[in-house]
C-alpha positions in Angstrom: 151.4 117.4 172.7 149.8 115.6 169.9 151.4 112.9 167.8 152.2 113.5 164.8 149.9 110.9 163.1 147.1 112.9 164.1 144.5 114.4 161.4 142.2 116.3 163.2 143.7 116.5 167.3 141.0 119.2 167.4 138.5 116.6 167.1 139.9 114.7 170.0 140.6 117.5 172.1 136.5 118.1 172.1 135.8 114.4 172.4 137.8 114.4 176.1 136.2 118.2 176.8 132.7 116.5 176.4 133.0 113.7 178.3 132.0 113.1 181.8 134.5 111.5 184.2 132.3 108.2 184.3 132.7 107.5 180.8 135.9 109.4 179.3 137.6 106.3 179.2 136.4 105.1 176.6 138.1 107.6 174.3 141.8 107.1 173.6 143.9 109.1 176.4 145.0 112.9 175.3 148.2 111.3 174.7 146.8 108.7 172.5 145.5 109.0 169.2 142.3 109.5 167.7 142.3 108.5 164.3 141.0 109.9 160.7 137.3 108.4 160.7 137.1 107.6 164.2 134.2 108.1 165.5 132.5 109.2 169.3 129.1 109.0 170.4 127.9 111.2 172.9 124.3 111.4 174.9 123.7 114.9 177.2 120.4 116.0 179.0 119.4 119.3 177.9 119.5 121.6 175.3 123.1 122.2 172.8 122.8 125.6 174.9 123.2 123.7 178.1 126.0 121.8 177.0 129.4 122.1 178.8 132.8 120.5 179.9 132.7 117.2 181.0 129.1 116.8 180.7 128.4 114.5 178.1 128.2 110.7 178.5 130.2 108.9 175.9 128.1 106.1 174.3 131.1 104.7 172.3 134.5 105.2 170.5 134.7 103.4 167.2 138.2 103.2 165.1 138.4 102.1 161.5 140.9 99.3 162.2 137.8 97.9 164.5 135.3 98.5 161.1 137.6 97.0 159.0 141.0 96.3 159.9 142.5 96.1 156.3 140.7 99.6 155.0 144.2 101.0 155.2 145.7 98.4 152.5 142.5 99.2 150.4 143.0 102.5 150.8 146.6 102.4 149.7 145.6 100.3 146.5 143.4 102.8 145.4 145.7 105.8 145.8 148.8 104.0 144.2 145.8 102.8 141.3 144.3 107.0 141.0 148.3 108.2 140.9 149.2 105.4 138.2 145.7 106.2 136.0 146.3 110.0 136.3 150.3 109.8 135.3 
């Protein structure tokens, strides 16, 4: 079961498929979230064909609050400022 909040759970559903037992926890538990422009990096030996379940190393799990923790109140300034110059 996914929250609610999520944008993309497909995303995150892959991101724990992909990653090895070593390193999945540094991704947000399947009960957690993984937010819109998150981001995961992952490092495999082998070829994409070669890729499968659990056998990617995650590298590291980036958020946008950790970028920059007020891009949400930017973000809601410049949808309020589109809605107002477009009405």
């Amino acid at each position: 079961m996914r929250p609610d909040d999520c944008h993309n759970p497909g995303l995150h559903d892959l991101a724990l498929a992909l990653a090895d037992t070593k390193s999945c926890n540094r991704l947000p538990p399947a009960e957690g979230k993984f937010p819109t422009e998150a981001m995961a990096a992952f490092c495999f030996d082998g070829t994409w064909q070669e890729l499968r379940s659990n056998g990617a190393t995650v590298l590291s799990f980036t958020s946008p609050k950790e970028i920059a923790p007020d891009c949400a109140l930017i973000h809601r300034k410049i949808s309020s400022w589109e809605l107002w110059r477009s009405g």
